[in-house]
N, C-alpha and C positions, 0 to 999 in steps of 0.2 A: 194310407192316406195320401200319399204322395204322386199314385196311380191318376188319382180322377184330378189333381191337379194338374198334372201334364197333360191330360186328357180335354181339361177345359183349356188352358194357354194355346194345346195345338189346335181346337176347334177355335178358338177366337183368331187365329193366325190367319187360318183358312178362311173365314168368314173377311177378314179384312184384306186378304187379298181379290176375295169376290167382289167388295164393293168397290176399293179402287179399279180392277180390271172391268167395271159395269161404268165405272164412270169414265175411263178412256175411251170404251167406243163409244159412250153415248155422244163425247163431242167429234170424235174424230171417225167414227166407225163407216160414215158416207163416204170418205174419202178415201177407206181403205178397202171397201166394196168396190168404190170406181175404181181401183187402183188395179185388184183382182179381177175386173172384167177389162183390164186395156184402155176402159175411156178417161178421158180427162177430166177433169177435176169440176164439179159444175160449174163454178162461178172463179174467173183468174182475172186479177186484178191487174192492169198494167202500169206502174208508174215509173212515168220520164225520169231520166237519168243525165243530168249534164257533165258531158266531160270535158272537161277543161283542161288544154295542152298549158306546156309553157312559151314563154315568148321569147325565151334567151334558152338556146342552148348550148353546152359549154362541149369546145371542140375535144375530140378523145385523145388522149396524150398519151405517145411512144416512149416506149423505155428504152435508153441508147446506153449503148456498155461504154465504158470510160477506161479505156487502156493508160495504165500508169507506164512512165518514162521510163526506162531500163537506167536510162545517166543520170 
């Protein structure tokens, strides 16, 4: 009895990974065709980026050894 048990769990296993793996390339599977043939991606969205410096910058400070007095 325990045979067609594992039997059904491992075919539902399988079946569910069919259907997630059917539903990754259906959204993404254009992109990974273009991707496979070298071209670009159809449609590339470009948006602006502002960068912004700052207005103060703070000078880089030296480390100085500090010799103690012998006397």
């Amino acid at each position: 009895m325990i045979a067609p048990l594992g039997t059904l769990a491992f075919l539902a296993t399988i079946w569910l990974l069919v259907v997630v793996g059917a539903a990754v390339l259906e959204e993404s599977g254009a992109k990974i065709a273009a991707a496979l043939e070298g071209k670009p991606a159809a449609r590339q969205v470009a948006v602006p980026v502002r960068v912004r410096g700052r207005g103060r910058f703070q000078k880089p400070m030296r480390a100085r050894a500090r010799w103690r007095d012998a006397a």
